[in-house]
C-alpha positions as CSV (number, residue, x, y, z in Angstrom):
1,X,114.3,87.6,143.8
2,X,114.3,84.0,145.4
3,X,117.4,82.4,145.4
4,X,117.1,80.9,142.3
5,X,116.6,83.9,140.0
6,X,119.4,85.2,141.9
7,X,121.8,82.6,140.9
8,X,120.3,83.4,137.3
9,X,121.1,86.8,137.4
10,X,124.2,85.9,138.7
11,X,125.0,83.3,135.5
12,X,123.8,86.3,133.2
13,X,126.3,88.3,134.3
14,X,128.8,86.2,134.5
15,X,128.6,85.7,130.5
16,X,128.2,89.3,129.9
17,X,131.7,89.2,131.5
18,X,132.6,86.8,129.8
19,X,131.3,88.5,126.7
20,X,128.7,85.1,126.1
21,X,126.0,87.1,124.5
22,X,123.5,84.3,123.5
23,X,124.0,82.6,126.8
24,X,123.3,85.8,128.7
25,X,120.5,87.0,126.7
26,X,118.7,83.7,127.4
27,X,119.3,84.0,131.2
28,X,118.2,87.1,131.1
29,X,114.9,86.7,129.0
30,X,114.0,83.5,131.6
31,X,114.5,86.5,134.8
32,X,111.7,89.0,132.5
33,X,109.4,86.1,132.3
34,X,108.5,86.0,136.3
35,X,109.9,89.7,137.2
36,X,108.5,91.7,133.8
37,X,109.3,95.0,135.5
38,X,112.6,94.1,136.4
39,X,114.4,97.5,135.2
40,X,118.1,96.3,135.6
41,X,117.3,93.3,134.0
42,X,116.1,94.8,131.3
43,X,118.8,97.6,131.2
44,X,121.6,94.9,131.3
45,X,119.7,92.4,128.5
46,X,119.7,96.3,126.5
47,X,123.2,96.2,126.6
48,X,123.5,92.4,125.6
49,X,121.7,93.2,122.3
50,X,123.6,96.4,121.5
51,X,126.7,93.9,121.6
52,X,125.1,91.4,119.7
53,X,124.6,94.8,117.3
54,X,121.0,95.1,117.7
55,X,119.3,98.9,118.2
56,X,115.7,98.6,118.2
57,X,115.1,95.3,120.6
58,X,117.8,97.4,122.8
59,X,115.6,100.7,122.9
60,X,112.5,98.6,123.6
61,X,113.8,97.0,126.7
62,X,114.6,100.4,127.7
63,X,111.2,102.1,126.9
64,X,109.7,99.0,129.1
65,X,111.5,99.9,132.0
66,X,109.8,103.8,132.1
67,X,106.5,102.6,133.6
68,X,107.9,101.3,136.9
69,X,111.0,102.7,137.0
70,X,111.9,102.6,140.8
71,X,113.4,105.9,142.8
72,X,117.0,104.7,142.0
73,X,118.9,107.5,140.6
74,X,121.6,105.1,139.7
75,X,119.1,103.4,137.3
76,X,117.4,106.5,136.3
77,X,120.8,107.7,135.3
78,X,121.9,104.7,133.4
79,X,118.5,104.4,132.0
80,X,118.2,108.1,130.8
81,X,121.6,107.6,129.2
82,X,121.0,104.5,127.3
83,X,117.4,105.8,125.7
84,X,119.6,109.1,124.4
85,X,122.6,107.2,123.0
86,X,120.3,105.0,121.2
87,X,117.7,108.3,119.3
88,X,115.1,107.9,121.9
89,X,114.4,111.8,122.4
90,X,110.9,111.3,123.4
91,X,111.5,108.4,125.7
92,X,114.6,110.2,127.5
93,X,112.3,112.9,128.2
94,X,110.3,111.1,129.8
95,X,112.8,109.5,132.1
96,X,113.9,112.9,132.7
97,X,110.5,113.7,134.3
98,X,110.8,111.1,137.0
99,X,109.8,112.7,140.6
100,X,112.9,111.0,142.1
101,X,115.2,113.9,140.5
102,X,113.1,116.5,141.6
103,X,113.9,115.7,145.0
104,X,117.4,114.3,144.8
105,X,120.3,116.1,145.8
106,X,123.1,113.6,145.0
107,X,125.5,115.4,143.5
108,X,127.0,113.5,141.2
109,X,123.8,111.5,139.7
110,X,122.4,115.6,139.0
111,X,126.0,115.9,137.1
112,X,125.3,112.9,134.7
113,X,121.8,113.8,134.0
114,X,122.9,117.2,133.2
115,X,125.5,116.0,130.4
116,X,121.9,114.0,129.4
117,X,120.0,117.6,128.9
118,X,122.9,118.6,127.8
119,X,123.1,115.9,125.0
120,X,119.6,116.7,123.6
121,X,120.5,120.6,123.3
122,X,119.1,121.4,126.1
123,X,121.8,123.9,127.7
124,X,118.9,126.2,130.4
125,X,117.8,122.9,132.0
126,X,121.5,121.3,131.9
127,X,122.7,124.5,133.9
128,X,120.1,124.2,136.4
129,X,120.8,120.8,137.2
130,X,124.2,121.5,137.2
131,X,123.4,124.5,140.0
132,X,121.9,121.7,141.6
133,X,124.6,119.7,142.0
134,X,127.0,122.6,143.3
135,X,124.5,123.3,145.6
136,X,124.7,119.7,146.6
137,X,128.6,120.1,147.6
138,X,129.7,119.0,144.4
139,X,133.1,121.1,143.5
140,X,135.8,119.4,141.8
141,X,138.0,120.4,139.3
142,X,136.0,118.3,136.4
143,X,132.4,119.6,138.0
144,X,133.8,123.0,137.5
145,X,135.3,122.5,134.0
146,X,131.7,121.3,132.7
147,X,129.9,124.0,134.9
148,X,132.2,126.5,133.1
149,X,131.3,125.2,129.7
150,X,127.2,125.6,130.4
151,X,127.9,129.1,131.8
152,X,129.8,129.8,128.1
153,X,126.8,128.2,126.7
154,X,124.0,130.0,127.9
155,X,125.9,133.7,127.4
156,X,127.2,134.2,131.3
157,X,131.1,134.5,129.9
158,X,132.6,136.5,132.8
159,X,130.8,133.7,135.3
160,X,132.6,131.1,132.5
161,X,135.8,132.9,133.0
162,X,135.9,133.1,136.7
163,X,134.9,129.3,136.8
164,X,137.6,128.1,135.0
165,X,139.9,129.8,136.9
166,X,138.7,127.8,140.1
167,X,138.9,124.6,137.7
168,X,142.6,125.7,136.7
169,X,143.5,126.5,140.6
170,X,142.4,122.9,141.7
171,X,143.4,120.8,138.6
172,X,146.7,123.1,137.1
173,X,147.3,120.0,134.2
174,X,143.4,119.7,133.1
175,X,144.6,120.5,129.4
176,X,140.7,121.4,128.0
177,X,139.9,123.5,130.8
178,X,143.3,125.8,129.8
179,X,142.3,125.9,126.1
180,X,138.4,126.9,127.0
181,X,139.9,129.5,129.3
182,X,142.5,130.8,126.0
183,X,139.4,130.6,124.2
184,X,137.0,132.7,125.9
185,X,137.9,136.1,125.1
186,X,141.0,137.8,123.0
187,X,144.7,137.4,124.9
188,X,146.5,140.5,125.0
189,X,150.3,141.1,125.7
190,X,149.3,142.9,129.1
191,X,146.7,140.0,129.9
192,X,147.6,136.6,129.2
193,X,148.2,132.7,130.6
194,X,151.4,132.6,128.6
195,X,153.5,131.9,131.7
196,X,150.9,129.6,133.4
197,X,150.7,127.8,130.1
198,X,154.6,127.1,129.9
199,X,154.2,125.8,133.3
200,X,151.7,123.4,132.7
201,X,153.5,122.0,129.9
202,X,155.5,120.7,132.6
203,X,152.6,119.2,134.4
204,X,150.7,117.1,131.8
205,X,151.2,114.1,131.1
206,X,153.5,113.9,127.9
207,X,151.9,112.8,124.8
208,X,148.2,112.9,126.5
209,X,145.3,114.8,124.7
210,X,145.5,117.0,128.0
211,X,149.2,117.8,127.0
212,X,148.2,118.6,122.8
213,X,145.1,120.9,124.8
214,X,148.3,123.0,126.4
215,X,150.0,123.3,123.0
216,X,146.5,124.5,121.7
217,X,146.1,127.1,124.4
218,X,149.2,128.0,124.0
219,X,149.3,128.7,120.2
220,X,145.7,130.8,120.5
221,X,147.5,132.9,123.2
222,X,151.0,133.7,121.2
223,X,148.5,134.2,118.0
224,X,146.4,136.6,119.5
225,X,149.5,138.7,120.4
226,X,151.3,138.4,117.3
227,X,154.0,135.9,118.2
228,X,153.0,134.3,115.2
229,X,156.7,132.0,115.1
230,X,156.3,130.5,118.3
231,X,152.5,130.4,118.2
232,X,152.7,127.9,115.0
233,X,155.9,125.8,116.8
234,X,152.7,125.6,119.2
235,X,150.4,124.1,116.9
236,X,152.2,122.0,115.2
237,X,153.1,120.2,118.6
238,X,149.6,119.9,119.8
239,X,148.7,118.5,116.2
240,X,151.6,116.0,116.5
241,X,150.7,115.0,119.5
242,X,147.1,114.1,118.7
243,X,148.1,112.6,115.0
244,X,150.0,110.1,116.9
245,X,147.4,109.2,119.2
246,X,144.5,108.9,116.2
247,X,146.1,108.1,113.3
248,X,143.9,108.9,110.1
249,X,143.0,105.8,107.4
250,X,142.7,107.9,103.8
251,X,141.9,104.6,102.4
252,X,138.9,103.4,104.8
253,X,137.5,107.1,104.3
254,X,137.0,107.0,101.2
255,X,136.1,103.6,100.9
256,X,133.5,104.7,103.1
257,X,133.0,107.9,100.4
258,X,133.2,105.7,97.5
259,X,130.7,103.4,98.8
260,X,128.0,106.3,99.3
261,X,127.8,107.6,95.7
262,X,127.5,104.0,95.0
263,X,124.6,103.8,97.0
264,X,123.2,106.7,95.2
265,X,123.7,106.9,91.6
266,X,120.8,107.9,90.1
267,X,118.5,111.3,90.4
268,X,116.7,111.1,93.9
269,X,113.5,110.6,94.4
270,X,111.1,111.1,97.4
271,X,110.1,107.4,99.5
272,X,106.6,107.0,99.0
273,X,104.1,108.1,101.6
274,X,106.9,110.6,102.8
275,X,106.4,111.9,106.2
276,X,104.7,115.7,105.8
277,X,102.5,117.3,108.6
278,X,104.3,120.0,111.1
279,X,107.0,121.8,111.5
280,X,109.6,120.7,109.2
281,X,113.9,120.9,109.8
282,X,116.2,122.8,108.0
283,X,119.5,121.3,107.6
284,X,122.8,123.3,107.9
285,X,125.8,121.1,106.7
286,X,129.5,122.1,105.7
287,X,133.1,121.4,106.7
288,X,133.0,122.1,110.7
289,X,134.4,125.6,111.4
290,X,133.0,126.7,108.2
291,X,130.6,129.3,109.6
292,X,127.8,126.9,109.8
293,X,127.3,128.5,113.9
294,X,126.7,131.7,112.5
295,X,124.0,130.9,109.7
296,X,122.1,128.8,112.7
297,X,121.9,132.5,114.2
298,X,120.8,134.2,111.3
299,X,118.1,131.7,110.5
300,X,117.6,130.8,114.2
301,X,116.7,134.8,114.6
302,X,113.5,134.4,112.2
303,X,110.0,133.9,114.0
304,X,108.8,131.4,112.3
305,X,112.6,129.2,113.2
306,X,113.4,127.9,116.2
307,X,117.2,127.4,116.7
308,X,118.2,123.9,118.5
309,X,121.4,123.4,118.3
310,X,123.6,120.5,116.8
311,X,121.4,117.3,117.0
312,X,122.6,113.9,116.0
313,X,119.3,112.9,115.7
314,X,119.5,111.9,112.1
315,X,122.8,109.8,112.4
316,X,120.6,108.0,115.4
317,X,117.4,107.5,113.4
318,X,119.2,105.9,110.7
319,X,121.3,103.7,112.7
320,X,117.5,102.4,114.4
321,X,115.8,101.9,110.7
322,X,118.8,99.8,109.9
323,X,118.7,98.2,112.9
324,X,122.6,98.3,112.8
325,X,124.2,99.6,115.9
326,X,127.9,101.6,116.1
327,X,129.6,104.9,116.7
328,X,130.8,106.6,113.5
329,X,128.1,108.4,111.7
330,X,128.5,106.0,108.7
331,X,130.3,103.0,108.1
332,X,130.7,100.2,105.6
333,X,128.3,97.8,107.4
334,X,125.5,100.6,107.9
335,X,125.7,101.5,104.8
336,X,125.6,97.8,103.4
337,X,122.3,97.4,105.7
338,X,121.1,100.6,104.2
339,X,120.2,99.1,100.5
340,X,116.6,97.7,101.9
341,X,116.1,100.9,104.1
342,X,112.2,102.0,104.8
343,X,113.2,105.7,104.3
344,X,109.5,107.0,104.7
345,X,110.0,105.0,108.7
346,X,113.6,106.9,108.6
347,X,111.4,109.7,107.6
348,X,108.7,109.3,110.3
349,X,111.1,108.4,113.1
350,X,113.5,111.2,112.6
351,X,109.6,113.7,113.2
352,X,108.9,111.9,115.9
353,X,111.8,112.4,117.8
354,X,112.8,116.1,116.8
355,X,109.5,117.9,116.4
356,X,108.9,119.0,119.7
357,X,111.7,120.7,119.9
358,X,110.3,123.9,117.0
359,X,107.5,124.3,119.7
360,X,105.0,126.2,118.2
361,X,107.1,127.4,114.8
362,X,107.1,126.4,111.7
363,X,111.0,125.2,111.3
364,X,113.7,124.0,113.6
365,X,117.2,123.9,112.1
366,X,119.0,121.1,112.6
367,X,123.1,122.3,112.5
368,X,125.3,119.2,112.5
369,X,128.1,119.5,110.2
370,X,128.9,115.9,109.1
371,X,125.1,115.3,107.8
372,X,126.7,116.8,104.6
373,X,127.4,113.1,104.2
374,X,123.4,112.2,105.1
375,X,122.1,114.3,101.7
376,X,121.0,111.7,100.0
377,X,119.3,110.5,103.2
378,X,117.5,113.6,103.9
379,X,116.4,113.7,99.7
380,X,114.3,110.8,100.0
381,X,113.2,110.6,103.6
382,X,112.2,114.1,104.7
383,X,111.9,115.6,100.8
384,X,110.1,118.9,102.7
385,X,113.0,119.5,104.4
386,X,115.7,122.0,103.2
387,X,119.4,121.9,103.2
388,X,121.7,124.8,103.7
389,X,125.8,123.4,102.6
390,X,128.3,126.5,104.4
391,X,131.0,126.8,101.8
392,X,134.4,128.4,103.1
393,X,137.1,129.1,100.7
394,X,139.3,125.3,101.4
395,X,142.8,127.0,103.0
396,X,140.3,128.9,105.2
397,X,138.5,126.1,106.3
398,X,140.9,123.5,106.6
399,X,143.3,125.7,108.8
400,X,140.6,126.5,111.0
401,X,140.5,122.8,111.5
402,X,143.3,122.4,111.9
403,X,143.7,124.9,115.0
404,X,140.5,123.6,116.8
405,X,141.1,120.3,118.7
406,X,138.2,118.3,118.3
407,X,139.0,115.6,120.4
408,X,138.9,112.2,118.9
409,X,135.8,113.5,116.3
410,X,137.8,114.5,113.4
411,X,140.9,112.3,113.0
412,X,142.1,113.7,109.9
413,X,142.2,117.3,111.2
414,X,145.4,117.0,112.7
415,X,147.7,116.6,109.7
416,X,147.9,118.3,106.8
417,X,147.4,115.8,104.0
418,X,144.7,114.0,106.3
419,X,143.1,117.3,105.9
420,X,143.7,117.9,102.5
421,X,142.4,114.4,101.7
422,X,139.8,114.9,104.0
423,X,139.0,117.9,102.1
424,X,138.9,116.3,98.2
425,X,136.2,113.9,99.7
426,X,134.4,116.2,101.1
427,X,134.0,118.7,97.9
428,X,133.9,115.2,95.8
429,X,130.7,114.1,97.6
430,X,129.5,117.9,97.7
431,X,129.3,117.8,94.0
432,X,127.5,114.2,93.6
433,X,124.9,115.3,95.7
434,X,124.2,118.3,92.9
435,X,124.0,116.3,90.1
436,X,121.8,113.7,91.5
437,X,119.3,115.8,93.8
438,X,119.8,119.3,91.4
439,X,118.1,122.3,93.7
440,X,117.6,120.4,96.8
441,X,120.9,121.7,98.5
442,X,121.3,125.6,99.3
443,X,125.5,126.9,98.9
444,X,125.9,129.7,101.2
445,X,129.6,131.4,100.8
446,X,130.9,132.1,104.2
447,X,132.7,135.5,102.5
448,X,129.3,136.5,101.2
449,X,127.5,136.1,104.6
450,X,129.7,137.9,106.6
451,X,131.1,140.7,103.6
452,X,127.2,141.3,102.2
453,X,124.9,139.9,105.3
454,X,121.4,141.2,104.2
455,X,121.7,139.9,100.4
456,X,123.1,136.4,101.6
457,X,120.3,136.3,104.0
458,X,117.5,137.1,102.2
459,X,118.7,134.4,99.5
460,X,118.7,132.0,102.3
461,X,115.7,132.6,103.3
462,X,114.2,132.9,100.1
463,X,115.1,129.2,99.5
464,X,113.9,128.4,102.8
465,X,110.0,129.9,102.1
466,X,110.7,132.5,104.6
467,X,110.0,136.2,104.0
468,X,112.8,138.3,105.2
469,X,112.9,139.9,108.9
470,X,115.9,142.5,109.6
471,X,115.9,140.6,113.3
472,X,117.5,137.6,111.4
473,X,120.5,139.9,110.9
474,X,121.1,141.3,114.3
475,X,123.3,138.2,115.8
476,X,124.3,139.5,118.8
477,X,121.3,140.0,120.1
478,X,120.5,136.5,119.8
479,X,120.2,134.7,123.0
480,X,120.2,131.5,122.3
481,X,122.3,129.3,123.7
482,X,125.4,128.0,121.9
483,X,127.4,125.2,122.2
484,X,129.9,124.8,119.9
485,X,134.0,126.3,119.9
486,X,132.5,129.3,117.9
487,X,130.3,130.0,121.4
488,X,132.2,133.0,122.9
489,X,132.4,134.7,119.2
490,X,129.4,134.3,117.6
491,X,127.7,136.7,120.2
492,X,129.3,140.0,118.7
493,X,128.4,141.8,116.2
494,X,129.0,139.7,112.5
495,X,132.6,140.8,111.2
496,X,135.2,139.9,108.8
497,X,138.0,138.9,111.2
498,X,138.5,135.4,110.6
499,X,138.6,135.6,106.8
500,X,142.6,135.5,105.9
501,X,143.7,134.1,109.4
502,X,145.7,131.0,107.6
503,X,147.9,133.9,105.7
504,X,149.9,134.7,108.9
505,X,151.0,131.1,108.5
506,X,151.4,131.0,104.6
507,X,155.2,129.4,104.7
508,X,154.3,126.8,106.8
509,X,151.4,125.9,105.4
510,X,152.7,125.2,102.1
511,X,151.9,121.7,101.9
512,X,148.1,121.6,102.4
513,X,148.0,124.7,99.7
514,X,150.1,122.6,97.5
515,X,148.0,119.1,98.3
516,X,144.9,121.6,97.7
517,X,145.7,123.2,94.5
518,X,146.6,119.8,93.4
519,X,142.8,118.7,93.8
520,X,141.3,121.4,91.4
């Protein structure tokens, strides 16, 4: 640049900092006009528009950097990441195929391109990359901590195992890395963490999500043994912890729930010129921990399927047809800017960007839990598409929630009423989406699936246009990778052990049965 488009650039990001969008936008579109292939120009104006709430002028600054995107992997980084925040599969891809990270051995840049491949489901190439980056001399405790997750992912548990151990050794108060490790196989009273737990308790910074991870481990460990007292004393603090930290707004969610059976009343129809032409998604929705990781395998095992993973492809795709930028998968405002939607575009986009993934098979399924909110959606933008709801008897479901630490995702699992409101909403909107799009959703009962396996599956299938294969049925011999909590389990043999867990906590739980029953 000559010295004045560098005091431009300077002034532009100056009123980013200063959080002056329009000023900074115009700077920034006076740079593109005499230095078009300016990549960090166009990577920072990206951002401007995404705060001005913006999606698809964003995503095309960031396609028009691909062309001559310099060896920078800095910028490839930040560029990669920006195209798959914003539901540019294809486009990420492509920035993933630059010959600068071929040949790169910076450690940490190999590291964030890696939670990229990671991000788009896929776990072989994130591993490699991560290898990479080891190999590169990267070796701290988070580096291990995520290397550890992609071993569990991709089936190599006793490698998992080992490498959380290092992660443990060099980082004793890294609270995710001791629940993963509780996780990863059954605790016994001959070979446990209990001691190393208590320990870290005193270690973690009080009141931190890395402190409520300790709690966590520590309540999987005392349940697997049987200390089933101190094991819910356990839970209950880790839940506390992470309730204060969250919060939960009953009345925003289901303004939010209220709002989308307003938005579709009526009987649901297909858009016009609705996308049709290849392979085609299956949907898996439900409550999270409601066995919807264990129908993906069934289905996933079928020839004609290929198995991807949990995508939030859809959530993206309709955030770029509204043109309405954010975080949660719905909101108030998206949903507002929803009421002059193209659905055959939602349609269309959604394709384009997940297609390639079901290579040369008929299906992919697409396993995201929270798209049980997306039905109506999915009913009149993709009307080929089938939807598979996992149903799990509510006490089951909701204190499986509530023992799994999702982070900041699921606010209202870390209370009881939160869950049990959570809960009515969830079976409220269930049920609207029956009456007004009758046949188009698929109930699969988790205690059918894993009680009578073949006669659930073939039922599936049926509804799926799939003839039956006994393959489907033989889970632990799928190979797929997994990345969800369910990762470690879901590779043996299908069983019945987790139906009845919440009974060994039937006194305390008391108020979400009561706050349940009350619902019915």
């Amino acid at each position: 640049m000559n010295p004045a488009d560098s005091a431009t650039w300077a002034q532009a990001q100056q009123h980013v900092a200063a959080r002056r969008w329009d000023q900074a936008a115009a700077q920034l579109q006076a740079l593109l006009r005499t230095h078009a292939d300016a990549a960090p120009v166009r990577l920072l104006l990206a951002g401007v528009i995404l705060a001005q709430g913006g999606v698809r002028a964003a995503a095309e600054q960031l396609i028009a950097t691909l062309p001559s995107l310099p060896a920078d992997m800095h910028l490839i980084c930040r560029v990669a990441q920006s195209l798959a925040k914003l539901g540019e599969t294809a486009a990420t891809l492509q920035c993933l195929e630059h010959p600068e990270i071929a040949r790169n051995r910076s450690g940490p840049a190999l590291l964030a391109l890696a939670h990229v491949r990671q991000g788009l489901g896929q776990h072989e190439q994130a591993l490699a990359l991560m290898e990479r980056a080891r190999a590169a001399g990267l070796n701290d405790a988070d580096f291990l901590y995520f290397h550890a997750l992609q071993l569990q992912f991709n089936g190599r548990i006793a490698e998992a195992e080992a490498e959380l151990e290092a992660c443990l050794a060099k980082g004793p108060s890294f609270g995710r890395a001791s629940l993963t490790l509780a996780r990863i196989r059954r605790q016994t009273a001959d070979s446990n963490h209990l001691d190393t737990l208590r320990a870290r308790l005193a270690l973690v910074p009080q009141g931190s999500e890395d402190h409520a991870a300790v709690e966590f481990a520590l309540h999987k460990e005392l349940d697997d043994i049987g200390r089933h007292d101190q094991a819910w004393e356990a839970l209950q603090r880790g839940n506390d912890i992470m309730h204060r930290r969250l919060g939960y707004d009953a009345a925003a969610e289901e303004a939010v729930f209220d709002a989308l059976i307003e938005r579709f009343p009526q009987p649901l129809q297909a858009a016009e010129a609705a996308p049709a032409g290849g392979p085609q998604p299956i949907f898996i929705v439900g409550m999270p921990r409601s066995g919807t990781t264990l129908l993906e395998r069934i289905v996933g095992n079928h020839s004609q399927v290929a198995p991807v993973g949990e995508l939030a492809d859809l959530p993206k795709q309709l955030r770029w047809t509204a043109d309405r930028h954010g975080h949660p998968l719905l909101d108030l405002p998206l949903l507002e800017a929803t009421r002059t939607l193209d659905m055959a575009l939602l349609g269309r986009r959604y394709l384009q960007q997940t297609q390639w993934r079901a290579g040369d098979r008929r299906y992919y399924v697409d396993k995201l839990p929270p798209n049980f909110m997306l039905v109506g959606f999915i009913r009149q933008a993709l009307p080929q598409a089938k939807i598979l709801h996992m149903v799990r008897e509510p006490m089951e479901v909701c204190f499986s929630n509530y023992r799994a630490l999702f982070g900041d995702a699921y606010a209202y699992s870390y209370d009881l009423e939160s869950l049990a409101h959570h809960y009515r909403q969830y079976r409220r909107l269930m049920a609207h989406w029956h009456r007004v799009a009758p046949g188009f959703v698929l109930d699969v009962a988790y205690d059918a699936l894993v009680r009578d396996t073949d006669s659930t599956a073939r039922r599936v299938l049926d509804f799926c246009g799939l003839p039956f294969q006994a393959q489907c049925l033989d889970t632990a011999g799928n190979r797929a990778p997994v990345a969800t909590l369910s990762s470690a389990q879901v590779r043996a043999p299908i069983h019945q052990r987790a139906s009845g867990e919440w009974r060994r906590y039937a006194e305390p739980l008391q108020p979400l049965q009561r706050a349940l029953a009350a619902a019915d």
